[in-house]
N, CA, C and O of each residue as an XYZ file, in Angstrom:
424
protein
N      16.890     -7.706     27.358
C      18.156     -7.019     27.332
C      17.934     -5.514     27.423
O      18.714     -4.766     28.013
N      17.037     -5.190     26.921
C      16.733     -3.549     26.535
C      16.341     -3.354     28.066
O      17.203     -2.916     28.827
N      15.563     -3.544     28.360
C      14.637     -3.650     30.401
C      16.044     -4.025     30.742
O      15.834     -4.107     29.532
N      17.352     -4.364     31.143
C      18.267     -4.384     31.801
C      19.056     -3.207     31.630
O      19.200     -2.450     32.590
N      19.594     -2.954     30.508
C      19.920     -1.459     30.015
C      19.564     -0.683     30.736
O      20.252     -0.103     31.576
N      17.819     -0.477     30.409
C      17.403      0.476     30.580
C      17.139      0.806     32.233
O      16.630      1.850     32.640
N      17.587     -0.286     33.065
C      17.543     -0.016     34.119
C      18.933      0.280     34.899
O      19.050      0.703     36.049
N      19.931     -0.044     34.002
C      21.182      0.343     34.344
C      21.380      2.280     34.116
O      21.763      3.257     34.760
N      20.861      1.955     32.850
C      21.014      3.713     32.439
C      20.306      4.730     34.056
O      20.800      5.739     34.558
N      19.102      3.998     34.474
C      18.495      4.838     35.436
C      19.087      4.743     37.089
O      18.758      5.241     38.166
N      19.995      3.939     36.672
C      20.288      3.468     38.248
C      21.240      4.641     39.265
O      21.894      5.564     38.781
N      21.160      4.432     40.299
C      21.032      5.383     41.177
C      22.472      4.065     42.311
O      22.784      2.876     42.379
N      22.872      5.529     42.988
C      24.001      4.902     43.862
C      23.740      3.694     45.007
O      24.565      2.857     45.375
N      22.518      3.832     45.406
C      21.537      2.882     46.486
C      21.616      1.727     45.440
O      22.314      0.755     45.727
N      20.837      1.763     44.039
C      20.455      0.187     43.733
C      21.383     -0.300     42.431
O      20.932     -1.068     41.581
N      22.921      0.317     42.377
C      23.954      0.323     41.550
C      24.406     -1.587     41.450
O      24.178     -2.403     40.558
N      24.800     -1.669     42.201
C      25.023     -2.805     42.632
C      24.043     -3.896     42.045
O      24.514     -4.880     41.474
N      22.633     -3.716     42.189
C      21.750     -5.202     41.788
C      21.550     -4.880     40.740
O      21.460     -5.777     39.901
N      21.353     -3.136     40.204
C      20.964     -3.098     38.320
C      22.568     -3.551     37.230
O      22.699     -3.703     36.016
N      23.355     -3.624     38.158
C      24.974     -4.100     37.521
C      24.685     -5.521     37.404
O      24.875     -6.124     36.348
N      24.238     -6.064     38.438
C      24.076     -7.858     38.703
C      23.018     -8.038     37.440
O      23.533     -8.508     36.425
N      22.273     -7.874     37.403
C      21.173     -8.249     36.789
C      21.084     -7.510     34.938
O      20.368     -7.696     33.954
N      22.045     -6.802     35.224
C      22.238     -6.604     33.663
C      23.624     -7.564     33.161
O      23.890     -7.776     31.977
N      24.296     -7.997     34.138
C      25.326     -8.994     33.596
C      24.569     -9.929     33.330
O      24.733    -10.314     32.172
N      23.499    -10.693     34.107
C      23.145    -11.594     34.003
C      21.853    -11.565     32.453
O      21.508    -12.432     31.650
N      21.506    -10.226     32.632
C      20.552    -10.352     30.946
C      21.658    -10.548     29.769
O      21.392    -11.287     28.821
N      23.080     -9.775     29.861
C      23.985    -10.088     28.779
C      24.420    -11.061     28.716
O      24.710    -11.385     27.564
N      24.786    -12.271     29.996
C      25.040    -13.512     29.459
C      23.984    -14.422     28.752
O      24.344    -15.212     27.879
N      22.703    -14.309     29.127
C      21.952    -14.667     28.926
C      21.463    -14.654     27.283
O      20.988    -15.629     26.701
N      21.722    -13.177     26.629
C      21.837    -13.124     25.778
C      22.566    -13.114     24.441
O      22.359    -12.775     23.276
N      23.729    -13.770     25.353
C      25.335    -14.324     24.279
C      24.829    -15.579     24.235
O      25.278    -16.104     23.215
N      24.016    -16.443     24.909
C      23.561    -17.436     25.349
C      22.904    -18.226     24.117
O      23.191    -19.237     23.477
N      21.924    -17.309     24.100
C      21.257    -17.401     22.836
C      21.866    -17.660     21.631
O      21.929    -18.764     21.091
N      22.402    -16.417     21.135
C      23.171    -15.877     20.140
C      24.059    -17.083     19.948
O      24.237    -17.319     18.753
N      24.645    -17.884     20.736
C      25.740    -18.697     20.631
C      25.046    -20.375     20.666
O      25.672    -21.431     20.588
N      23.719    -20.194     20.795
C      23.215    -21.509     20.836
C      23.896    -22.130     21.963
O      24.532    -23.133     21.641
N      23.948    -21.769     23.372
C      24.695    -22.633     24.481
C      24.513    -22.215     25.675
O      24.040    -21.080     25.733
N      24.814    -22.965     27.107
C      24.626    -22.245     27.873
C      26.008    -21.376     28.448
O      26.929    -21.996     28.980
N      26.048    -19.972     28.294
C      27.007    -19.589     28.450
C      27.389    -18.965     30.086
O      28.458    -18.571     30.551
N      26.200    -19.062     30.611
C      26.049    -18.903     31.928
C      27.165    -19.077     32.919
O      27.448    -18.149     33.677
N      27.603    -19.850     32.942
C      28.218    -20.340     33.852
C      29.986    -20.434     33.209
O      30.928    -21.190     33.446
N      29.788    -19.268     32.332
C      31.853    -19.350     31.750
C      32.092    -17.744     32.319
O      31.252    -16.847     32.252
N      33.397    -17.641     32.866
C      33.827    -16.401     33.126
C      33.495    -15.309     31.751
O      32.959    -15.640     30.693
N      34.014    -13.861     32.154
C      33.835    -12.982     31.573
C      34.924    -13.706     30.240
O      34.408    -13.634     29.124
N      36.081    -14.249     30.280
C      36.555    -13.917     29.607
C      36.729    -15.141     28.328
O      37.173    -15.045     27.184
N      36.020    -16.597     29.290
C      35.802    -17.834     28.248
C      34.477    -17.176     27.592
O      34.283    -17.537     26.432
N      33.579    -16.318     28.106
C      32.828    -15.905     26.683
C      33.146    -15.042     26.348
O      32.058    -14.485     26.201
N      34.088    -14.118     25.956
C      35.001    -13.539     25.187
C      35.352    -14.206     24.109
O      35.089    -14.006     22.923
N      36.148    -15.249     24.786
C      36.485    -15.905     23.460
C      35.802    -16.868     22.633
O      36.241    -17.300     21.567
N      34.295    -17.306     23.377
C      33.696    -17.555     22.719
C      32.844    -17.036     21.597
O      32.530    -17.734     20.632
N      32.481    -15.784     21.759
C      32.071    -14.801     20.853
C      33.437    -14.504     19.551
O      33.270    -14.368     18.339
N      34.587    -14.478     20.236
C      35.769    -14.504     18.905
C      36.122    -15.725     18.088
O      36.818    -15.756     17.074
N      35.459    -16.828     18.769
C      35.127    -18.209     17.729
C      34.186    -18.140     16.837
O      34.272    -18.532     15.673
N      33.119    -17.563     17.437
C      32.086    -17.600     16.327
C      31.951    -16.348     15.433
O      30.885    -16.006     14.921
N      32.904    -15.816     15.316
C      33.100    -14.919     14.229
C      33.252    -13.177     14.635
O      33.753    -12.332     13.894
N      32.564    -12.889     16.267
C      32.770    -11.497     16.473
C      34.168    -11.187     16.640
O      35.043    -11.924     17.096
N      34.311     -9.534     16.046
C      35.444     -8.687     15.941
C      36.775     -9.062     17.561
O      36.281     -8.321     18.411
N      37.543     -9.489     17.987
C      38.137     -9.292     19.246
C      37.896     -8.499     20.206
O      37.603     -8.664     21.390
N      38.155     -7.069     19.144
C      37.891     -6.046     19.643
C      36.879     -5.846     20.643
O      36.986     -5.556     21.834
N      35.775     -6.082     19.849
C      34.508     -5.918     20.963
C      34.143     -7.123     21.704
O      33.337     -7.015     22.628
N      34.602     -8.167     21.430
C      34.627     -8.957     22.458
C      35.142     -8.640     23.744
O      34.516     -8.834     24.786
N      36.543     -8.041     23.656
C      37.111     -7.672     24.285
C      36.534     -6.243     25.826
O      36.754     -5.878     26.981
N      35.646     -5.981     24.491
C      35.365     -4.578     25.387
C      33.621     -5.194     26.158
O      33.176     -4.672     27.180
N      33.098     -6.002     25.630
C      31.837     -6.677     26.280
C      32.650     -7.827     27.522
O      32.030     -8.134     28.540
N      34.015     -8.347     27.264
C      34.554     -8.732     28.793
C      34.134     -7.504     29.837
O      33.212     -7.477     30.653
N      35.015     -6.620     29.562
C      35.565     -5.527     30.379
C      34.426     -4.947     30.970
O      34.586     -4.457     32.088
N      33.119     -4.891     30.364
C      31.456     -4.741     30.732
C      31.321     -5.639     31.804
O      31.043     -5.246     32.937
N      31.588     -7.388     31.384
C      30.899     -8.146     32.372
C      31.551     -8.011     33.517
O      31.003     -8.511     34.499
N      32.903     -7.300     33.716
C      34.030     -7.590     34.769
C      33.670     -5.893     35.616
O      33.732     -5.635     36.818
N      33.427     -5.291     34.857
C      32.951     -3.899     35.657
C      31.684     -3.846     36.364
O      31.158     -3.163     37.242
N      31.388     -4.907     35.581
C      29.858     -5.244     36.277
C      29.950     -5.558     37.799
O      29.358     -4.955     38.693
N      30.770     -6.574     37.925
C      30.854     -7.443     38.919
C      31.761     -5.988     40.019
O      31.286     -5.869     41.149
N      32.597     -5.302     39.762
C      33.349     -4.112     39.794
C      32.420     -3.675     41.169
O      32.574     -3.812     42.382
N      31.326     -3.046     40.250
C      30.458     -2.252     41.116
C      29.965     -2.388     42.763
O      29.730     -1.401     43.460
N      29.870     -3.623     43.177
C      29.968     -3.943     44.417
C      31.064     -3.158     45.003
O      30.889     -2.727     46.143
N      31.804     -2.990     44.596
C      33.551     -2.333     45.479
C      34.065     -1.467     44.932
O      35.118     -1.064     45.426
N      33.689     -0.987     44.021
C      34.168      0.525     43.432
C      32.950      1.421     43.610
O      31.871      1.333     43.024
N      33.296      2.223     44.450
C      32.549      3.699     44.054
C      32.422      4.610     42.698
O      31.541      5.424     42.421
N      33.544      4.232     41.955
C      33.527      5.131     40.919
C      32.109      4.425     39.935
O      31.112      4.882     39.375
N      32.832      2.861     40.170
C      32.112      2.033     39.227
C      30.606      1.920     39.287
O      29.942      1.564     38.313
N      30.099      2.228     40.436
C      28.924      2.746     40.819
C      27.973      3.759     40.851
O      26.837      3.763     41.326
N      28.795      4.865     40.104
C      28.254      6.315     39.986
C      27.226      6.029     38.697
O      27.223      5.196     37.790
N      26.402      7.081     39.055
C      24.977      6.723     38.015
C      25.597      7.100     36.728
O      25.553      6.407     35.711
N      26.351      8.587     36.876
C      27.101      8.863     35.329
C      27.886      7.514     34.407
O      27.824      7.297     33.197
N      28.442      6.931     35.223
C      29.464      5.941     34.757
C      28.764      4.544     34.527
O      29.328      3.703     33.826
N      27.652      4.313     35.058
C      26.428      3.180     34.768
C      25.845      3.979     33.133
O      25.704      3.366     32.075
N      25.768      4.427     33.199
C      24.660      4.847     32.179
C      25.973      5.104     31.213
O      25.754      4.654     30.088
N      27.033      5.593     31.320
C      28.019      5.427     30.161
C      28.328      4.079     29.477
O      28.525      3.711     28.319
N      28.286      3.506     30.690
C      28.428      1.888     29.978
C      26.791      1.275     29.739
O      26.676      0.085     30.033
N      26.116      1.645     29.473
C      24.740      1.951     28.897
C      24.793      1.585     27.695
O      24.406      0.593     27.077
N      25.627      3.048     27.303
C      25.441      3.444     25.859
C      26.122      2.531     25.219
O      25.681      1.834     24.304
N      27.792      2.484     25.913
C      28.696      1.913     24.991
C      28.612      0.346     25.246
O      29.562     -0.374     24.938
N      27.161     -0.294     25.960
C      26.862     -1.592     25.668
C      26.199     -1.147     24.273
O      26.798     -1.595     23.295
N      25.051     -0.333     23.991
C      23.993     -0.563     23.565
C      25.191     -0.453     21.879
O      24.642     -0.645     20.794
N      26.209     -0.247     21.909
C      26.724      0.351     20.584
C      27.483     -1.087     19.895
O      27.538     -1.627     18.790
N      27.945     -1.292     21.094
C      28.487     -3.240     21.043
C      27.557     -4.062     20.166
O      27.697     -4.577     19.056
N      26.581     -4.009     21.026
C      25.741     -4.785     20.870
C      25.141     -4.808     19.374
O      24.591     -5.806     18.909
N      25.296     -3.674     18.714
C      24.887     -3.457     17.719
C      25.702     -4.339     16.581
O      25.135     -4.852     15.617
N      26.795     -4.414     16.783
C      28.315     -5.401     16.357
C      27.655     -6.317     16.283
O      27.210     -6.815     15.248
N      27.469     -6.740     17.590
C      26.992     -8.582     17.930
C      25.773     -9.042     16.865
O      25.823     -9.990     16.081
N      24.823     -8.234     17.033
C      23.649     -8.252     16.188
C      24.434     -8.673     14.515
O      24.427     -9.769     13.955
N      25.110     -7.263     14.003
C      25.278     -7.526     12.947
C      26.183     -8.648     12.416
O      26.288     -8.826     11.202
N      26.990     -9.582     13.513
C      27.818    -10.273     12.934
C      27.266    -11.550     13.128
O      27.918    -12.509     12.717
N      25.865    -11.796     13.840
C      25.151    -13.129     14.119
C      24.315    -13.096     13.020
O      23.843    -14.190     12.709
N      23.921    -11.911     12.177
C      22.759    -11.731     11.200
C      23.576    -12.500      9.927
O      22.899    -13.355      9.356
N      24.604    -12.345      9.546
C      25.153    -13.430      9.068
C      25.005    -14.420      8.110
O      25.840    -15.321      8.018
């Protein structure tokens, strides 16, 4: 997860697009876990609410949708593709995530 981040944070307008793909795919991967299931294969927003079954805040469920859906974004938005705006949603994964952690520690 951190090696997906951290390659989103560095990403550049040329390889925006596959470090977006491939960091959606480390975050499902790692709700995956967390949830004991394969979550792979549920939209952004059935694991949304799967994360609000098992006890995380809405809130940030809500806002880790809006991640996986911007993700997908980036193919067709320019904005969504700018290195500033990759690496913003960087941070404000890495701050989520911190949520997720603490509400699976449990």
């Amino acid at each position: 997860m951190q090696l997906a981040l951290g390659r989103l944070e560095r990403a550049n307008q040329d390889d925006a697009a596959q470090a977006a793909a491939q960091f959606a795919e480390a975050l499902r991967r790692y709700v995956a876990s967390l949830l004991d299931t394969e979550v792979e294969l549920l939209t952004a927003e059935e694991l949304s609410e799967a994360l609000v079954e098992a006890g995380l805040k809405r809130e940030t469920a809500l806002s880790l949708r809006e991640i996986l859906e911007t993700c997908e974004s980036v193919k067709y938005s320019p904005l969504a593709s700018s290195p500033d705006f990759l690496a913003n949603m960087a941070t404000r994964t890495r701050q989520l995530l911190k949520e997720v952690q603490q509400c699976f520690e449990r």
